[in-house]
C-alpha positions, 0 to 999 in steps of 0.5 A: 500500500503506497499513499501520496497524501499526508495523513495526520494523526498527531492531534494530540501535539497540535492540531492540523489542518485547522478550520479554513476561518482561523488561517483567514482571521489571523491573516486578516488580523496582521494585515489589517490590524497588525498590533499586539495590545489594547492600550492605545486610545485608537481604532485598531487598539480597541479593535484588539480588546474586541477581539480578545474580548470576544475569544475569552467569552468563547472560551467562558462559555466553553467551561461554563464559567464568567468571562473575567474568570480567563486568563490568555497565556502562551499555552498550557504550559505556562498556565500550569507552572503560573499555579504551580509557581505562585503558590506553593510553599515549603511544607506543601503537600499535592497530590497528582495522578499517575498520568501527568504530562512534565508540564506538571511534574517537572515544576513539582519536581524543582519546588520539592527540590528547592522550597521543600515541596511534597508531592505524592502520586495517587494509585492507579493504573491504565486498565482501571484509571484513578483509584477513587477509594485509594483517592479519599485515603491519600487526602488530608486537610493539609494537600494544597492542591490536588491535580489531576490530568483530564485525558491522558496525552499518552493514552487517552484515559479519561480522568473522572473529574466530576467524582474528584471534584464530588470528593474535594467538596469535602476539603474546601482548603484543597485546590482542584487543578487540572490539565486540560490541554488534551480535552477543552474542545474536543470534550466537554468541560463544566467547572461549576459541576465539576468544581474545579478552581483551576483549568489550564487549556492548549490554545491550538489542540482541541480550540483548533488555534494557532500555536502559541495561544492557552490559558486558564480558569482560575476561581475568583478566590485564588486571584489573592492566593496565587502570585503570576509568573510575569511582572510588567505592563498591562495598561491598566493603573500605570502607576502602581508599583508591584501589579494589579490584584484582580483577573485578568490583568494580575496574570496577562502582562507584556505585549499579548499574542493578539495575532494568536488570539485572533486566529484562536477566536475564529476556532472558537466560533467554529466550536460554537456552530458544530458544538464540541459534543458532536466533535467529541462524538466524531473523534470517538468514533475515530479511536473506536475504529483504529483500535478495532483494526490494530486489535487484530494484527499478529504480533501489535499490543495495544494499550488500552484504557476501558472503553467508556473512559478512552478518547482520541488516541491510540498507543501500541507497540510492535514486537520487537520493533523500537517505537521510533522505527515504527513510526519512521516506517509509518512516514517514510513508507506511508507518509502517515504522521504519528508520535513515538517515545515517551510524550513528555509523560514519562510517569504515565509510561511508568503506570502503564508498563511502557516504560523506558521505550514508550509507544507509538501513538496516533491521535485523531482530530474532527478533521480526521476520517474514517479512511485515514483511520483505516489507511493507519491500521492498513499501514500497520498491518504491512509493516508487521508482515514484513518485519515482525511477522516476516515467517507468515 
């Protein structure tokens, strides 16, 4: 099997193609606007916090939440590490999941390193997810936040959030922070029923903008608690010394990414008309079909979490073939694009028994099509025949 068209399946790093508007209204925007702020009294200058306005109330909208409680960064990244910096102190105890990108794991890591941070993982696995009971054991009234990955970069488990959120009523001191890089956009997300205060989301995964553009959620209550990342300028009371202690403005300094947000604004209006359930459904049915099709090839091991908790990405290995190979193979013989290696989730590779290798991994995106997932395991099933399987 040969094909000439570049098949994508590397979603869950960026995704791509994005909707045609979003290449159209970032190009637009630098053509004819073109500045990077809204602190100048002119007609482009308000234009610019029209249209950050505008995407930080799609973005609301998505997550169900007032549009002052978002704040843009350059992705979720520095959203995480703007929590995790700010408001940490020795003594601290965070408890994490068994998943957790290194977005997560490595600020943890320097702050236990340097200020004498605790940080405990909870129990779990990929086959049964976090373990709700081992969960309520490990909290006490001194865990400063618990943290918890919404899908897996590496697996596509779906994290329970509403039932964490349910446990953490429970301990009103802890706060409930979650990565959601994988999920805002391509699942839906409620803060309020979930009672989550804190939600970093990736501007250009699921919300389909450019790279470059995140953000995150942060409960009215923490603004006081948790210091930002940067110091600078925001326009707003030029004269204080130190920032200005209220959302948005604490968190969003500097020159902003306005050509970023434009495009991101034009992802969140396609969001809006095809609605991020029936994305969800789309890409659903997508990571079904691969994972049917891999299942079948002689020598393949899938690494799969339960059904009902599973979306969007499919890992796997070939025996004896290093991840790297495979995937090399998949591009320069099928022109089919996936990720190998570790995913910058090192731990989530750890719980699931891949590790140090890693897995291949092909994720999908609502620009993905039945064809290409059957292109994929077609793919595959090739390169298993001729290099793991070459006897039969």
């Amino acid at each position: 099997m040969k094909t000439g068209t570049k098949i994508y399946l590397d979603q869950a790093a960026t995704s791509y193609p994005k909707p045609e508007a979003v290449y159209r209204r970032a190009d637009r925007f630098a053509r004819e606007v073109g500045i990077g702020n809204d602190r100048g009294f002119y007609r482009e200058s308000r234009r610019v916090a029209e249209i950050i306005d505008r995407a930080r109330a799609g973005a609301a909208e998505l997550l169900n939440c007032r549009g002052e409680d978002i704040v843009f960064t350059s992705g979720a990244t520095e959203s995480l590490n703007t929590l995790i910096l700010g408001c940490l102190e020795a003594g601290d105890r965070v408890l994490i999941s068994p998943f957790e990108h290194n977005a997560l794991t490595r600020p943890l890591a320097w702050l236990a390193e340097r200020r004498g941070v605790t940080v405990e993982r909870m129990a779990g696995s990929l086959e049964t997810g976090i373990d709700l009971d081992r969960l309520k054991s490990s909290l006490t009234r001194e865990t400063r936040i618990c943290a918890v990955n919404h899908i897996s970069n590496v697996f596509g488990l779906v994290a329970p959030i509403e039932e964490i959120g349910g446990i953490l009523k429970d301990y009103p001191e802890t706060i409930f922070a979650v990565d959601g890089a994988q999920s805002l956009g391509a699942c839906p997300v409620d803060v309020e029923a979930a009672g989550i205060d804190f939600f970093a989301f990736s501007g250009h995964k699921g919300l389909l903008g450019p790279t470059g553009t995140g953000g995150f959620f942060i409960r009215e209550k923490l603004v006081g608690l948790v210091d930002p990342l940067k110091f600078g300028g925001t326009g707003v009371v030029a004269p204080g010394e130190v920032f200005i202690d209220r959302l948005p403005h604490k968190y969003e300094v500097g020159t902003q990414n306005s050509w970023g947000i434009a495009g991101l604004r034009a992802g969140l209006d396609y969001l809006r008309r095809e609605t991020v359930e029936a994305v969800r459904r789309r890409i659903d049915s997508l990571t079904r079909r691969a994972a049917e099709g891999l299942a079948g090839i002689d020598g393949l091991t899938l690494f799969l979490p339960p059904p009902d908790r599973h979306h969007g990405i499919v890992s796997f290995n070939l025996d004896g073939l290093p991840p790297r190979e495979t995937a090399s193979l998949l591009d320069r013989s099928f022109n089919i694009k996936v990720r190998d290696g570790l995913h910058c989730a090192p731990d989530a590779h750890r719980a699931a028994g891949t590790f140090p290798e890693g897995t291949v991994r092909a994720s999908f995106g609502p620009f993905n099509t039945v064809e290409e997932a059957d292109l994929l395991c077609r793919a595959v099933g090739e390169i298993a025949e001729a290099f793991v399987n070459p006897q039969r």
